[in-house]
ROMARSE-751778 format. One record per residue: x negated, y, z of N, C-alpha, C, O in turn; residue in one letter. Coordinates in steps of 0.02 Angstrom, whole numbers, plus 50000, padded with zeros to 5 digits. Example, Ala and Ser with C-alpha at 12.3 -4.5 7.8 and 13.67 -1.06 7.14 Angstrom:
% residues 2
493404971650390493854977550390493404983550390492884983450423a 493584988850354493164994750357493555000250394493305005750402s 
***
This chain:
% residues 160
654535192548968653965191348924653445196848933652865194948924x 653505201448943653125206948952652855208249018652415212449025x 653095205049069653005203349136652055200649117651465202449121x 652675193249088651995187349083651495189549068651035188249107x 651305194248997650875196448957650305201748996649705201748983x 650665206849053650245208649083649995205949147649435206849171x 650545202049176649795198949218649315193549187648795192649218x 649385190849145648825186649083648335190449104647985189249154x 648285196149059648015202049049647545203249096646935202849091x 647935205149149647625205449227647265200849269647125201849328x 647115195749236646835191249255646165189349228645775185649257x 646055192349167645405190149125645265195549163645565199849195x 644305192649142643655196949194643395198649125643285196049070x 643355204949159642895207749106642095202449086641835198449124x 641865204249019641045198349010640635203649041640635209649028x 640235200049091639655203649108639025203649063638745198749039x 638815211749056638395212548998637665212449027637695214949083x 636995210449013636255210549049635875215549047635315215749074x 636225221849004636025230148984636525233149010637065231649033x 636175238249001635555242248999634985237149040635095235849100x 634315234149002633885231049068633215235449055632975238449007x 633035234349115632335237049133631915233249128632175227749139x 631155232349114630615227649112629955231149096629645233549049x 629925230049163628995235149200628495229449160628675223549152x 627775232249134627295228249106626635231549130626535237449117x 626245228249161625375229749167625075227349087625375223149052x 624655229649073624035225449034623425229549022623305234949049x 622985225748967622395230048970622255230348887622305225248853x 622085236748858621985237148777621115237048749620685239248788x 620995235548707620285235348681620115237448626620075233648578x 619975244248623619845249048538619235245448512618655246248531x 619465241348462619145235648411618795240648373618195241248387x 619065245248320618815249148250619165254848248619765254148261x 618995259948238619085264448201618935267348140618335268348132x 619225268748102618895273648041619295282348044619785284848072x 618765284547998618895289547978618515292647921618155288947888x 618565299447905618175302347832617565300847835617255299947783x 617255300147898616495302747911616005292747925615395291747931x 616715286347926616455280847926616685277447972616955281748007x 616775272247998616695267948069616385265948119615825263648124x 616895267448167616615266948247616845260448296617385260848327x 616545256148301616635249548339616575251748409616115255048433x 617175249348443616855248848506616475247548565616385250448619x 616215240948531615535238348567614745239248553614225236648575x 614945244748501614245249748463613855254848528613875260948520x 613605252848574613265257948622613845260448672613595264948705x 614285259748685614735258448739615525255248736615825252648688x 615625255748766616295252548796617025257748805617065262448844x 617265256648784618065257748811618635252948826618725249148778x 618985252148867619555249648886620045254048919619835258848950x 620725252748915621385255948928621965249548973622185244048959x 622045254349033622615249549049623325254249045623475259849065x 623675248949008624385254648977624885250549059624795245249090x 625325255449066625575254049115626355256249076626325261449043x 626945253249077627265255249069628155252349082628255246849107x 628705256849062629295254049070629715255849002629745261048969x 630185246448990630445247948934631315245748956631485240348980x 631715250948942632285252048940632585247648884632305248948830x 633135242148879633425239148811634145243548840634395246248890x 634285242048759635035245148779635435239348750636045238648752x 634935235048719635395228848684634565224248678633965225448686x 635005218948661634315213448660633765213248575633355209048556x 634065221348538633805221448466633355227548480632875228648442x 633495232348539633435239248511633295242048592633585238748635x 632845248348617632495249848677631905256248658631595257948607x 631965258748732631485263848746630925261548765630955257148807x 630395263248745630025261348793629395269048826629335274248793x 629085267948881628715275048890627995269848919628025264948956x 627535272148896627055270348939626515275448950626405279848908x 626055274649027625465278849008624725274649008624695268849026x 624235278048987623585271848984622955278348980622705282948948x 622945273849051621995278449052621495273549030621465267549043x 620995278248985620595273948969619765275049010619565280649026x 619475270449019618965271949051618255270648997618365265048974x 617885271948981617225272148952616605271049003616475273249059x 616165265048944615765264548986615105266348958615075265848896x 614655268148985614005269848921613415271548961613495272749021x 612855271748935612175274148972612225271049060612025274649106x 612405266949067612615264449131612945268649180612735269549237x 613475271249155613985276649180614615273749166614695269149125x 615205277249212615895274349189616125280449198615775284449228x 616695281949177617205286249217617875286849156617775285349097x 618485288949179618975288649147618715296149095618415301349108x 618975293349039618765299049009619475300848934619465302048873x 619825300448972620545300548912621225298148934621365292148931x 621685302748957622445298748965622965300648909623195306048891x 623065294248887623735292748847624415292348881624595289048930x 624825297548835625495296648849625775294148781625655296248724x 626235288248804626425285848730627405284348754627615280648799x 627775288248712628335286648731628775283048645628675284048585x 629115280048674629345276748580629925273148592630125273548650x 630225269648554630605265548533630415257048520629935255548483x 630795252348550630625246448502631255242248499631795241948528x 630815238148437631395236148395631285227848415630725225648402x 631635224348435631525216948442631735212448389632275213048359x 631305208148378631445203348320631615194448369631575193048429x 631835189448294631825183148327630995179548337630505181148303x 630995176248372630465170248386630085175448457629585173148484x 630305180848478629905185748530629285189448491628695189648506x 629655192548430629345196648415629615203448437630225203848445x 629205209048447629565217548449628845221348399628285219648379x 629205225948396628815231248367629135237148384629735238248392x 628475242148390628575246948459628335251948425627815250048399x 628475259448407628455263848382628485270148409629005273348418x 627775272348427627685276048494627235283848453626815284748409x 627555287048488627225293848482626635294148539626795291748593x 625875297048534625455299548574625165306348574624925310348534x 625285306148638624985313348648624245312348722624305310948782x 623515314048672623085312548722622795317548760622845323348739x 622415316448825622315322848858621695324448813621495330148821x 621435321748778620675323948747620945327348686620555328548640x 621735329448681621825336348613622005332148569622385335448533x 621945325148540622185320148497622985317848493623325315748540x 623135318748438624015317248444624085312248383623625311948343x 624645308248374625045303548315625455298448331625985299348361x 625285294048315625765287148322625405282748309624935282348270x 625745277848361625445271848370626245266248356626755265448389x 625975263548295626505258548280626045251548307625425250848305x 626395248348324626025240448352626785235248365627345236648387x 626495229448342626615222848348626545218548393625975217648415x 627045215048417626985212448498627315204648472627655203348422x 627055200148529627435192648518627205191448611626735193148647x 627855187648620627765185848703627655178648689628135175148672x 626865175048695626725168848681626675163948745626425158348749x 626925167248784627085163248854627635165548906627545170448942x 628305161148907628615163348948628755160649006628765154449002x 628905163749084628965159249148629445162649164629565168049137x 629875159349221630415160549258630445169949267630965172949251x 630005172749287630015180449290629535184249275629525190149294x 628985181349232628335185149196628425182049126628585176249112x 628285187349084627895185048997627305186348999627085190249041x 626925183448951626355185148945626455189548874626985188548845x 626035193848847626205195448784625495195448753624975194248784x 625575197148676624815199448631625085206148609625665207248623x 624755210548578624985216448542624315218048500623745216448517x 624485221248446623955226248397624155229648388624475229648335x 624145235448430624195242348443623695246248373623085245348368x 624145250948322623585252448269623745261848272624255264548249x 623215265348304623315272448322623055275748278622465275148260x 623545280248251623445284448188623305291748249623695292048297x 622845296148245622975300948274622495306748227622055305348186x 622715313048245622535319548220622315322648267622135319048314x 622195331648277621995335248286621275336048329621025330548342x 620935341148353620765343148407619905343648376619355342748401x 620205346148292619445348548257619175342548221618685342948184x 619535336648236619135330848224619285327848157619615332348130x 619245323248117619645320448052620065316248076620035314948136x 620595312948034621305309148046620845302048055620285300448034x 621195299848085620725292348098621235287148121621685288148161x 621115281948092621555276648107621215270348144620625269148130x 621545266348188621135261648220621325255448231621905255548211x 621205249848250621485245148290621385242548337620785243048351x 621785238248390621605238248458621755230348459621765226748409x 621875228348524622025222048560622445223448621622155227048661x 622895222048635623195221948683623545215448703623855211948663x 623435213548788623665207348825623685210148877623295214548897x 624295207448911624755208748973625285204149002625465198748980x 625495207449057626095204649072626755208649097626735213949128x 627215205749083627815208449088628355205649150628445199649160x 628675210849187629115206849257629785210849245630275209949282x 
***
């Protein structure tokens, strides 16, 4: 009987698990509003900004994940462009049902600005090896002489 029991035993396969997974994302962000002490700043008020966040998110389970991304933003104004700000945003997210996550990211910017950026994600299109996603990225940030200012964005991308 004890024979039997271990080769049984020896015979089941281990379940193959789909984590740790990796999942690289391009997209592009759009600073909608800001406020702060001193009032609000739109972004389509006399120039332009856009950000493409580039990044990779680590799951360790299909609830819970790292994620790191970076995002230069480029400005446009007086008929000039040039990158003028890189974001490092590294965080955590938390996945919900229906393809929701929410992503809880620390920033640290090269222009002296630091906080968190909590944002809301839904993947409203899925294909064989791309999502599409939405996000509202909402950046609380501090320092660098300036007042605390909070904002909101737009973010659309895709995910492989």
């Amino acid at each position: 009987m004890l024979i039997g029991n271990t080769s049984s035993q020896a015979q089941e396969k281990p379940i193959a698990s789909d984590y740790p997974k990796v999942v690289g994302y391009l997209s592009a962000v759009h600073p909608l509003i800001t406020f702060d002490k001193n009032g609000n700043t739109s972004n389509f008020n006399g120039s332009y900004t856009v950000g493409f966040p580039t990044g990779i998110n680590i799951f360790k389970n299909d609830k819970f994940g790292y994620s790191f991304e970076i995002v230069p933003f480029i400005n446009s104004s007086n008929g000039t462009s040039k990158v003028n700000n890189m974001l490092f945003h590294p965080g955590l997210l938390f996945r919900y049902p229906n393809n929701w996550t929410l992503y809880t990211r620390m920033a640290f910017e090269t222009s002296g600005r630091y906080g968190f950026t909590p944002s809301i994600s839904k993947i409203v299109y899925k294909a064989k090896n791309t999502n599409f996603f939405v996000s509202i990225p909402v950046p609380l940030r501090f320092g660098n002489d300036k007042p605390a200012s909070i904002g909101f964005s737009l973010q659309m991308g895709l995910t492989f």
